[in-house]
C-alpha positions, 0 to 999 in steps of 0.5 A: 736341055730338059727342064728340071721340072719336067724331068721330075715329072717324068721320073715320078710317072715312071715310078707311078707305072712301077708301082702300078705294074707291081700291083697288077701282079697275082698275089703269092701264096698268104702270109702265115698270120702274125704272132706265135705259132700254134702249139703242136704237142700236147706239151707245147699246149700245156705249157701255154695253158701255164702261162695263160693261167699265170697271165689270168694270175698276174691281171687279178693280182694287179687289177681285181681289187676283191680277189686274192689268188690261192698261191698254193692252188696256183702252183698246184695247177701248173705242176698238174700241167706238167709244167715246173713252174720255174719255167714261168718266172722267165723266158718265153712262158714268161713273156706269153704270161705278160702278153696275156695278162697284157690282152686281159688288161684291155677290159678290166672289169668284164675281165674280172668278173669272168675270173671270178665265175671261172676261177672263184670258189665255185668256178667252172674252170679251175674253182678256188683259185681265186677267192674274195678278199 
């Protein structure tokens, strides 16, 4: 009769060399990176301007005091895009808008301040789409 305890020693070893063998072989082909996939249209990219530009929107209104969006301007942009901007009330443009905003969030006042420069009254980006309050 084998001791109990040298019977799970054994049996830990042999899952040990299992999982050493598994790792000794060559690596397959990379995993794609995680997260959505990059757009391939033109369209695709214009609808994720759109909801970078919402997310942008969505932070300053929650987190930059001194800034108000131009809603007119907004929505202005968005058409221009060729996005309807019902599109980005819901669904997938609305989920990218809050991972967006969500990513923006993660610093605050830099943020903030770069809304201003790119999007403020004589911003480098789309001026005027934001203003002070």
């Amino acid at each position: 009769m084998i001791h109990p305890m040298l019977a799970a020693a054994t049996i830990a070893g042999l899952l040990l060399g299992q999982a050493v063998a598994q790792e000794a072989r060559p690596p397959g082909p990379p995993e794609p990176p995680p997260g959505p996939a990059a757009p391939e249209t033109p369209a695709d990219r214009q609808k994720n301007n759109a909801a970078k530009l919402a997310g942008l929107v969505a932070f300053v209104r929650i987190h930059c005091q001194d800034l108000r969006t131009d809603d007119a301007r907004f929505r202005g942009v968005v058409t221009g895009l060729g996005v309807p901007f019902d599109d980005l009330e819901a669904g997938d443009l609305h989920l990218r808008a809050l991972a967006y905003a969500d990513v923006y969030a993660r610093d605050i006042p830099t943020n903030c301040t770069r809304a201003a420069e790119n999007f403020g009254e004589t911003g480098r980006t789309i001026p005027r789409l934001f203003a002070k309050r």
